[in-house]
C-alpha positions in Angstrom: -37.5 -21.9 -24.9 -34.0 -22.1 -23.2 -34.0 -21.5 -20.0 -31.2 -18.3 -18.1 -28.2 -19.3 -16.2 -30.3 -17.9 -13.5 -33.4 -19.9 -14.1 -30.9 -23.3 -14.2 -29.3 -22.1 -11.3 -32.7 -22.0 -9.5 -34.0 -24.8 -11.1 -34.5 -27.9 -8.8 -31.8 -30.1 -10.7 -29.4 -27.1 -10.4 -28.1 -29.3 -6.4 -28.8 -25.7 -5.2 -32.5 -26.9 -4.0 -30.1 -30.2 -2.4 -28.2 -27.7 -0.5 -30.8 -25.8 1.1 -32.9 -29.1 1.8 -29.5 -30.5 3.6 -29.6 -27.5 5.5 -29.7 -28.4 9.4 -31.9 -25.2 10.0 -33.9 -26.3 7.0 -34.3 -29.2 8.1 -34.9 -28.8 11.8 -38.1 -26.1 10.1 -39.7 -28.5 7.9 -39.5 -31.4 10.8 -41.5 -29.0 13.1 -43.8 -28.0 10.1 -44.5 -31.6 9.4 -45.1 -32.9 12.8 -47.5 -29.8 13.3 -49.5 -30.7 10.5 -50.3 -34.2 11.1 -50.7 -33.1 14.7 -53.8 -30.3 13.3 -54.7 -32.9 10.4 -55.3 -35.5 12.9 -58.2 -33.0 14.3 -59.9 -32.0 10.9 -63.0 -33.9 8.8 -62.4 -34.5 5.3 -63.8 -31.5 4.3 -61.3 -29.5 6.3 -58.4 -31.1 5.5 -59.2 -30.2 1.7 -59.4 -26.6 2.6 -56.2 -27.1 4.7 -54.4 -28.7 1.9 -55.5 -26.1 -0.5 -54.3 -23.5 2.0 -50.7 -25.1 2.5 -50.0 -25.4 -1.7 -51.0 -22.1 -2.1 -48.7 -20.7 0.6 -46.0 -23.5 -1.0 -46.3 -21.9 -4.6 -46.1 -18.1 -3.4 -42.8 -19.3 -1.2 -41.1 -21.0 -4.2 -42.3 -18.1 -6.3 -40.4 -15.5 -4.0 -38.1 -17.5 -3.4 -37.6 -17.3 -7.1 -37.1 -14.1 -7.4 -35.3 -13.1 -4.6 -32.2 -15.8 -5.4 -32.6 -14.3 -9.8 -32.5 -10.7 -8.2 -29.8 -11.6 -5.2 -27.6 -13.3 -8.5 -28.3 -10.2 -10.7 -27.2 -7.4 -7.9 -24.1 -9.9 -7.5 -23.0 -9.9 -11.1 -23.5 -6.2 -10.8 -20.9 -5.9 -7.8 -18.3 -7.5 -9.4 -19.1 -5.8 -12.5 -18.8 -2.8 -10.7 -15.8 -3.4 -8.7 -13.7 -4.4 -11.5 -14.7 -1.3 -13.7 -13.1 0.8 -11.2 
């Protein structure tokens, strides 16, 4: 199935994923969030750094996937500006 010009622009080989990842806020975040979790790793048995690890993908996917859908909705209301603002 072919993917929407939204989907590609959201998609990470669209450089828009780059962008944010080259962000000095984003980047000064995920430092601190990575030096926090080895910090709490660091304290945890095996088991609990399973559960842990469990715990931070399934907080990962639900981010991407409003992330997702905030950028298709944010590029939809956009086109629908424009769209707007021309008609008139």
């Amino acid at each position: 199935m072919e993917r929407s010009i939204i989907d590609y622009l959201f998609a990470p080989d669209s450089g828009i994923q780059g962008k944010i990842r080259n962000n000095e806020n984003y980047a000064e975040y995920q430092s601190l969030a990575d030096k926090n979790y080895k910090k709490l790793e660091k304290t945890l048995n095996d088991e609990q750094k399973e559960i842990l690890n469990k715990l931070v993908d399934c907080y990962s996917d639900a981010e991407f996937e409003s992330n997702g859908f905030y950028f298709k909705e944010g590029v939809k209301l956009g086109v629908r500006f424009v769209c707007e603002s021309m008609s008139e």
